[in-house]
C-alpha positions as CSV (number, residue, x, y, z in Angstrom):
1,X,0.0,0.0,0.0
2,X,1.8,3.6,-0.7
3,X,1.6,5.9,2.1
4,X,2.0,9.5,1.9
5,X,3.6,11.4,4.7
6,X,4.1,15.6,5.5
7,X,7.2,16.5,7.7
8,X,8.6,19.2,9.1
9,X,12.2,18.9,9.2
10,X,14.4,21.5,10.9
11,X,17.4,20.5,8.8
12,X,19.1,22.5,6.2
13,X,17.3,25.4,7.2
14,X,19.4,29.1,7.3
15,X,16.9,30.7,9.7
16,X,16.9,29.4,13.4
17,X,14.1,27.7,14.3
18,X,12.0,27.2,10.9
19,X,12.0,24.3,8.7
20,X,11.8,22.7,5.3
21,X,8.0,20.5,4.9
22,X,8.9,17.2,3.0
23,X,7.0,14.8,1.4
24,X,7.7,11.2,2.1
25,X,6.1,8.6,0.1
26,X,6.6,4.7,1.1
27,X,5.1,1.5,-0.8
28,X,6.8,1.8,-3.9
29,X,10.0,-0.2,-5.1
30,X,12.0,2.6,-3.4
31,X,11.2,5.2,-0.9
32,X,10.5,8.4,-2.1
33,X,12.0,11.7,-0.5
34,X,10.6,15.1,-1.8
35,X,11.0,18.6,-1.0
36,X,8.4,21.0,-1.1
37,X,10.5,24.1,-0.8
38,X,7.9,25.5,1.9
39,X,10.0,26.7,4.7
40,X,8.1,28.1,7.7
41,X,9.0,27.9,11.9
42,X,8.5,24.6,13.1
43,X,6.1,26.0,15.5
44,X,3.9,26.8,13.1
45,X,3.7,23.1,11.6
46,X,0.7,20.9,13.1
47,X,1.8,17.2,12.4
48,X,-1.6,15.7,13.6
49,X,-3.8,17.5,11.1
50,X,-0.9,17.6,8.4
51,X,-0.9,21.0,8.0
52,X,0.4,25.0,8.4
53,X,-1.3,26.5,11.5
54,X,-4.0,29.0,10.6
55,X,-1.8,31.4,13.2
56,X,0.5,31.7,10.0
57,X,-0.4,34.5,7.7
58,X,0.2,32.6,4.6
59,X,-1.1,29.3,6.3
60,X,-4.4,29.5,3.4
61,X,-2.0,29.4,0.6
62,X,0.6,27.1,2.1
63,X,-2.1,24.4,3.1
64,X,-3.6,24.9,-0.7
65,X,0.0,23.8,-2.3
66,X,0.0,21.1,0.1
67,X,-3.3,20.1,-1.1
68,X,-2.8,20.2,-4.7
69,X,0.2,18.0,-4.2
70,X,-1.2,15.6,-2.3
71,X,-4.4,15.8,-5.1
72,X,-1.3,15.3,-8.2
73,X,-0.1,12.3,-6.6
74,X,-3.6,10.2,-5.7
75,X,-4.6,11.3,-9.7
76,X,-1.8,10.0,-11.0
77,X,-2.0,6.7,-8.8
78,X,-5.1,6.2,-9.4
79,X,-5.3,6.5,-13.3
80,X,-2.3,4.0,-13.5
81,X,-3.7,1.9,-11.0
82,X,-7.1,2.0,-13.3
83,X,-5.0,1.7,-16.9
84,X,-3.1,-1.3,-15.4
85,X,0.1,1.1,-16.0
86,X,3.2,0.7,-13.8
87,X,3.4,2.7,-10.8
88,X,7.5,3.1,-9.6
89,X,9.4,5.6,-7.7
90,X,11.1,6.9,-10.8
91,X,7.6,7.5,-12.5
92,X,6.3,9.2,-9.7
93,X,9.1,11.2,-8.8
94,X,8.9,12.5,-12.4
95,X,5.8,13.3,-12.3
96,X,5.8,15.3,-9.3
97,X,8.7,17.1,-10.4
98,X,6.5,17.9,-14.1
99,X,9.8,15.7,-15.7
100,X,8.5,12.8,-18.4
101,X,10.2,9.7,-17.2
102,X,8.2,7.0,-19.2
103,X,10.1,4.1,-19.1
104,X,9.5,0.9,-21.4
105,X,8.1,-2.4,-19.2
106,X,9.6,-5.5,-19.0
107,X,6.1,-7.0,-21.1
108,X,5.7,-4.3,-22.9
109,X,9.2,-5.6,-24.5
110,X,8.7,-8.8,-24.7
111,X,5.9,-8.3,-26.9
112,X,7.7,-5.8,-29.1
113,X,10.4,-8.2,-29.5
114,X,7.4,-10.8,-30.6
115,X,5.9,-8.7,-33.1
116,X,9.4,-7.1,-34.8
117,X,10.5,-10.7,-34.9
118,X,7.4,-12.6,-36.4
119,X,8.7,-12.7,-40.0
120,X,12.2,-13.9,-38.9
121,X,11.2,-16.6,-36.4
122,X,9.2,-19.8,-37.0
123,X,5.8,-20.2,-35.4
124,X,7.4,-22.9,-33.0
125,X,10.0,-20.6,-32.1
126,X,7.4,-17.8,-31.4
127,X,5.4,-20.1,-29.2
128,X,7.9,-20.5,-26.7
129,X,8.7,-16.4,-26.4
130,X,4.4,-16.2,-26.1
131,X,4.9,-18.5,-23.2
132,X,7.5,-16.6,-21.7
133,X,5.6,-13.6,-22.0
134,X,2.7,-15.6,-20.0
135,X,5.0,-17.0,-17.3
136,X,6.5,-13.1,-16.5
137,X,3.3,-11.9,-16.5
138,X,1.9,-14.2,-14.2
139,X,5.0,-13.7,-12.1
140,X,4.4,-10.0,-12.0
141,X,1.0,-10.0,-11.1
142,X,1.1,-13.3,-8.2
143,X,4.3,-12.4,-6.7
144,X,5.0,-8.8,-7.0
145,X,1.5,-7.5,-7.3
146,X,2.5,-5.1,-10.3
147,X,0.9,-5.5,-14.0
148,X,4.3,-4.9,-15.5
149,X,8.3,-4.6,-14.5
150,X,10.4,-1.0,-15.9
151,X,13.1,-2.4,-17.9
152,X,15.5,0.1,-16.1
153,X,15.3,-1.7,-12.6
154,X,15.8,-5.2,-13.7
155,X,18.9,-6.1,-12.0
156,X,20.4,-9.8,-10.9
157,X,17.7,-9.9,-7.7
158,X,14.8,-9.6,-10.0
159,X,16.8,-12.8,-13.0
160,X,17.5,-15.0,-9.6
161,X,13.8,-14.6,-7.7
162,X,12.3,-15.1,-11.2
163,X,14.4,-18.6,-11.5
164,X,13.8,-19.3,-8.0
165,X,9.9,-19.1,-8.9
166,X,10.1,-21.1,-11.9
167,X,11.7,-24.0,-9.8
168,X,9.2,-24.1,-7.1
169,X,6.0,-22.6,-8.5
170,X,5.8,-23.9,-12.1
171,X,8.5,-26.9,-11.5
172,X,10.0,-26.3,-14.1
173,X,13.4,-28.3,-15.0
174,X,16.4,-26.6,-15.2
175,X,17.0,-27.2,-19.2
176,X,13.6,-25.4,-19.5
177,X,14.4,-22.6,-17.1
178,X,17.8,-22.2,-18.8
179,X,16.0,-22.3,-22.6
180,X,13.7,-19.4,-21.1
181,X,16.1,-17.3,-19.5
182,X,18.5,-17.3,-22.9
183,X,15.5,-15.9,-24.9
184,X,15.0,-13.4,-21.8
185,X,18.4,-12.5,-22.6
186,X,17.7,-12.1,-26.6
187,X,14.9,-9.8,-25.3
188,X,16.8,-7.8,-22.7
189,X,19.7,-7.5,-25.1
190,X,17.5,-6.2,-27.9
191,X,16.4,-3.6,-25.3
192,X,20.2,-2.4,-24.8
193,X,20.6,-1.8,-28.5
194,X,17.6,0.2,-28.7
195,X,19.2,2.3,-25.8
196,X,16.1,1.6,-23.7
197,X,18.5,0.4,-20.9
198,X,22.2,1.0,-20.3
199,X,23.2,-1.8,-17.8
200,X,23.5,-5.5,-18.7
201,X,21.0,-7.6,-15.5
202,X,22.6,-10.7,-17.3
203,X,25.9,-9.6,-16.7
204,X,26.7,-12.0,-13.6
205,X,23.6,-14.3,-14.1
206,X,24.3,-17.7,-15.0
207,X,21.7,-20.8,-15.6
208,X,22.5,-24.1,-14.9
209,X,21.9,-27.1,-17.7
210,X,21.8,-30.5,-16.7
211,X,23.0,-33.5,-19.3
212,X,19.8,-35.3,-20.1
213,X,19.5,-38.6,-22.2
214,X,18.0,-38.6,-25.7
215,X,15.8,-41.9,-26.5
216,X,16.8,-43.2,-29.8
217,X,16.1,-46.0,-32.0
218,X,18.7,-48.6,-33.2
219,X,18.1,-49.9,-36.6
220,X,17.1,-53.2,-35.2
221,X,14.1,-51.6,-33.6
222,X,13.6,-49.0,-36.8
223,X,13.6,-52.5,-38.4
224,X,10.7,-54.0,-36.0
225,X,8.6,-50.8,-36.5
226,X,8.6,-51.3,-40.6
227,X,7.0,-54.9,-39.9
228,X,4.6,-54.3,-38.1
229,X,1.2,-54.9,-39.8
230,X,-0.8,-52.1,-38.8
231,X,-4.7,-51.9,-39.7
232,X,-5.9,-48.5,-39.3
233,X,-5.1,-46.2,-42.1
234,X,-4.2,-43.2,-39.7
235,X,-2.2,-45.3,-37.4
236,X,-0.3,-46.3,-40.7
237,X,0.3,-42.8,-41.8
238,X,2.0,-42.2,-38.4
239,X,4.0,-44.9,-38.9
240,X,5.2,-44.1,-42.4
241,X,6.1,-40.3,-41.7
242,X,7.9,-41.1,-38.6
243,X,10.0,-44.1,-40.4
244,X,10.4,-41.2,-43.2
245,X,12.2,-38.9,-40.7
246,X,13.8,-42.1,-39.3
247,X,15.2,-42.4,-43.0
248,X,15.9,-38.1,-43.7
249,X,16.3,-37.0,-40.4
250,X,14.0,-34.4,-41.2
251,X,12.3,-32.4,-38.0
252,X,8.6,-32.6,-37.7
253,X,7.9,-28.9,-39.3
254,X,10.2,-29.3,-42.3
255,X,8.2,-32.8,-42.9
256,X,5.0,-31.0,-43.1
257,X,6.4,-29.0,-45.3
258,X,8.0,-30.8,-47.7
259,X,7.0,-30.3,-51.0
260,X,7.9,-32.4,-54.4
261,X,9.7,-29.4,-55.5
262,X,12.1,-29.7,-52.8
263,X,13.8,-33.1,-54.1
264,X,16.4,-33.2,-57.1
265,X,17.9,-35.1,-59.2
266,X,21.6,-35.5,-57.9
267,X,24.8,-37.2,-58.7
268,X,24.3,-40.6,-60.3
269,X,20.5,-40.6,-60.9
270,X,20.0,-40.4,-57.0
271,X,17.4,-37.9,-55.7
272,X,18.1,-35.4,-52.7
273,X,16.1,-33.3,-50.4
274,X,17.5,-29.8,-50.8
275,X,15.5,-27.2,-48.0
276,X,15.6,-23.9,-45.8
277,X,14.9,-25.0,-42.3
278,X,12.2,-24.1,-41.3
279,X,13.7,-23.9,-37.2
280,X,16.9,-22.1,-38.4
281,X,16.6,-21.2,-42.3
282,X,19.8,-23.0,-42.1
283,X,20.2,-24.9,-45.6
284,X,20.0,-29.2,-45.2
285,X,20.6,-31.4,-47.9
286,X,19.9,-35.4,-46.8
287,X,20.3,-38.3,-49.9
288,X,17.2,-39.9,-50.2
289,X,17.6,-43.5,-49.5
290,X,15.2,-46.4,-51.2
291,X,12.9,-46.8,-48.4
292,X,12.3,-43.2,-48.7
293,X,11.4,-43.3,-51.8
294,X,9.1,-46.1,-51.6
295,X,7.4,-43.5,-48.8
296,X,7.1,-41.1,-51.2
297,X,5.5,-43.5,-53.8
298,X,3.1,-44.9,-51.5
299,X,1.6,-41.3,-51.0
300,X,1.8,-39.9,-54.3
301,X,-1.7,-39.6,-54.9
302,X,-3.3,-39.3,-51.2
303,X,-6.6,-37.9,-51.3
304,X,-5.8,-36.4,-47.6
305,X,-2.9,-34.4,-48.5
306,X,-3.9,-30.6,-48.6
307,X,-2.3,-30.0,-51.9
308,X,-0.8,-32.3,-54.9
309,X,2.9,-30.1,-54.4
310,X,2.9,-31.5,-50.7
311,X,4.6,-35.1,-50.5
312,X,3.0,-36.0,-47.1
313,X,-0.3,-35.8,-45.4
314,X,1.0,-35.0,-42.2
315,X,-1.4,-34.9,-39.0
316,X,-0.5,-32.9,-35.9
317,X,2.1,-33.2,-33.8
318,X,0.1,-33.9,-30.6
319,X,-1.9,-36.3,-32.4
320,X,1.7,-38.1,-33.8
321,X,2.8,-38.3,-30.7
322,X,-0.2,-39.9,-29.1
323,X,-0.3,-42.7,-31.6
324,X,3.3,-42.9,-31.4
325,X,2.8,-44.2,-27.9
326,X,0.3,-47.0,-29.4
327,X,3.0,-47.8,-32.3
328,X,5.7,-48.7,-29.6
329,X,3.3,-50.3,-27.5
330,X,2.5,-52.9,-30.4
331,X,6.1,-52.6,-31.4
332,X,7.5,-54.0,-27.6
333,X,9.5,-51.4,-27.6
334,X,9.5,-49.9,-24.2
335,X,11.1,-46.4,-24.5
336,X,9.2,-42.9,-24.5
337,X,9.3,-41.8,-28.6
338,X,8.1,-38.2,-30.2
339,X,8.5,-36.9,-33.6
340,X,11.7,-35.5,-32.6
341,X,12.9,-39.0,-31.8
342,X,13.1,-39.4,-35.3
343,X,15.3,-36.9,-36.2
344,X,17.4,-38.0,-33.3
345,X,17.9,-41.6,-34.2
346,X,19.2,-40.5,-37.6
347,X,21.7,-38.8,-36.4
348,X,22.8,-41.5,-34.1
349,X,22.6,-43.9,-36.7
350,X,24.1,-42.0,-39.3
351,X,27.3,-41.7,-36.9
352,X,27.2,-45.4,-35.7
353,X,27.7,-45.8,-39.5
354,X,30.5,-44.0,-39.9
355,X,29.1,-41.1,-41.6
356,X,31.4,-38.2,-40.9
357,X,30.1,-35.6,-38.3
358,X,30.4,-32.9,-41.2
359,X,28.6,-34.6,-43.2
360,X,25.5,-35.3,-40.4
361,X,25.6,-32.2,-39.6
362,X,25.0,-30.8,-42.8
363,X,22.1,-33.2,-43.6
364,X,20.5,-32.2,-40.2
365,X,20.8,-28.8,-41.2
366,X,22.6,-27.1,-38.0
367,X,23.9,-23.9,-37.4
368,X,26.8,-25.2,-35.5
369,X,28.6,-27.9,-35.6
370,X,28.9,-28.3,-31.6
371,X,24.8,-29.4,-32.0
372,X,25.7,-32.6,-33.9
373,X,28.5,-33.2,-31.4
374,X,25.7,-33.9,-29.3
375,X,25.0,-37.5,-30.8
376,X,28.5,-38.1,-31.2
377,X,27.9,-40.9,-28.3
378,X,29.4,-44.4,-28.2
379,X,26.7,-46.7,-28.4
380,X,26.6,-50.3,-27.4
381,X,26.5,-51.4,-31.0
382,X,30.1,-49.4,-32.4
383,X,31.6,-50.4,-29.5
384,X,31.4,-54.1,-30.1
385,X,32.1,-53.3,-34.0
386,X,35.1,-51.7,-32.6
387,X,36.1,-53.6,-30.0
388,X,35.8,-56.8,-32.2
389,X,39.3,-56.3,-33.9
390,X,41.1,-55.9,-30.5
391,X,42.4,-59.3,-30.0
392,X,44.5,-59.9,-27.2
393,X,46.0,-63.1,-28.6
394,X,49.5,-63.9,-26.6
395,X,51.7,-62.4,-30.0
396,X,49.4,-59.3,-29.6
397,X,50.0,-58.8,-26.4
398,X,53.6,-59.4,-26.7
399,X,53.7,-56.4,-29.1
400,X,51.2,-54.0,-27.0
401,X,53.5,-54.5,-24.4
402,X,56.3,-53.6,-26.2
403,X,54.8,-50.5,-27.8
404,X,54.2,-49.4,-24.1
């Protein structure tokens, strides 16, 4: 609740005995100290009725610039309070001073950064700076009690109770608080190039990843998947998409995509996907291998694609991943798969085969190469493969011992 309060002080006064009347306002983010430049003797100063004694001779016209001041301030509380406007020291001070002091809200540029970047960004991408937006807001108005957040105050306090809430209130894990907290950044750092603020908050904030493990399939159970007689036409069509990004290691978006106009003709008589990301706008170009192309075959002529130019009648993602669930279920294969699975099994198996991180890399389409180096894991199958030529016969032995 802000409080207003009238003072007499008898500091900083030249004549003996008088004093300065000050305005003290508390409840904001900062306490707010103001002089009103009316000097008068202390004696003439009644603190219970907050005002100059009528014994004063200018006691009307003191009380009535007390008045109006107290009157500027509850108007412009009250009409920010009713405009759901922030209310901050710095705003206030400004105003009673006559200064404009508007400063940009923490919302306020989230949502500018949304709608500058809508062209640039995919929809997926703008999702997850919507949901920010939601999360802050909610933040704001639960645990700070304030519609919005001025830009100029955020500091490392505000970036470490924000995490703190994200932990405990919406449980959120700490890969997801650490994705959120780099777009904050993109935001925040947007907002220092438009020299709305001048201080990085970021500067000693630092969120914590943890190493998470990535399901996968192995081609054995890729293999089981492609057997399995499935009635159901939909349940089919699942099936057949996500063995197609299986095959490509396309991502879910680029798959809905695709259009027949995005394969050529390359080296040898061999066709090729050739495409913008639609994540990244990063260029990917990924051989297509025969089972692909029987894919593409099947569905030439679907009546449930939206468009002839489109090679695949792709359902939703949530709806994918739901009959994904069933698929593994009559599969026996008890691991938890999403589209993105796919994409990530590709990559594994690609590199199990010996397919050259570059080269992986480049079909997946990423910006850097240190994303690929992700899947770069040993699995069980390489090292058998591998381990298979180290034979530890007694004349091999003879000579490792040597050589060390």
């Amino acid at each position: 609740m802000i409080k207003m309060y009238f003072l007499c002080c008898s500091y900083r006064t030249r004549i003996k005995d008088n004093g300065i009347i000050k305005l003290r306002i508390a409840g904001l983010d900062k306490q707010i100290n103001h002089s009103t430049r009316i000097c008068i003797p202390i004696a003439d100063w009644d603190s219970k009725k907050v005002q100059v004694k009528s014994r004063n001779e200018q006691a009307y016209i003191l009380n009535k610039q007390i008045s109006d001041l107290r009157t500027k301030i509850i108007d412009f509380i009250e009409s920010r309070t009713k405009n759901n406007e922030i209310i901050s020291a710095d705003l206030l001070k400004a105003h009673i001073n006559g200064e404009s002091k508007e400063t940009k809200g923490l919302i306020d540029m989230i949502q500018y950064y949304i709608d500058t970047n809508k062209g640039r960004l995919s929809s997926g991408t703008i999702k997850q700076y919507t949901s920010i937006r939601s999360k802050i807001t909610k933040y704001l108005n639960q645990e700070l009690l304030i519609p919005d957040f001025p830009l100029d105050k955020l500091n490392y306090r505000f970036l470490n109770d924000y995490r703190m809430y994200l932990e405990s209130k919406c449980v959120n894990a700490p890969n997801t608080i650490d994705r959120d907290v780099k777009r904050l950044k993109a935001i925040i750092h947007l907002a220092q190039k438009l020299e709305i603020i001048k201080e990085d908050p970021f500067k000693n904030f630092k969120s914590q990843t943890v190493v998470t493990h990535r399901s996968t399939l192995n081609v054995n159970e890729i293999a089981i998947i492609e057997e399995l007689d499935l009635k159901y036409e939909t349940i089919n069509l699942v099936r057949d998409t996500f063995l197609f990004m299986c095959y490509t290691g396309l991502a879910y978006s680029d798959l809905k995509s695709l259009t027949h106009n995005q394969i050529f003709k390359s080296i040898g008589g061999k066709r090729i996907i050739k495409l913008q990301r639609n994540k990244t706008d990063e260029n990917c170009m990924v051989p297509l291998m025969v089972k692909a192309e029987s894919l593409i075959t099947k569905y030439q002529d679907h009546p449930a694609k939206l468009n002839n130019d489109l090679v695949f009648p792709v359902i939703s993602n949530q709806k994918m991943n739901q009959y994904l669930k069933l698929i593994m279920q009559l599969a026996g294969i008890n691991k938890l798969i999403t589209c993105h699975v796919a994409r990530h099994s590709f990559a594994t198996n690609s590199l199990e085969f010996n397919i050259p991180i570059e080269t992986v890399s480049r079909m997946l389409g990423h910006t850097n190469i240190k994303t690929t180096q992700i899947y770069a894991k040993i699995t069980e199958t390489k090292l058998m493969n591998d381990f298979a030529s180290f034979d530890l016969s007694p004349k091999t032995e003879k000579q490792l011992l040597k050589a060390i």
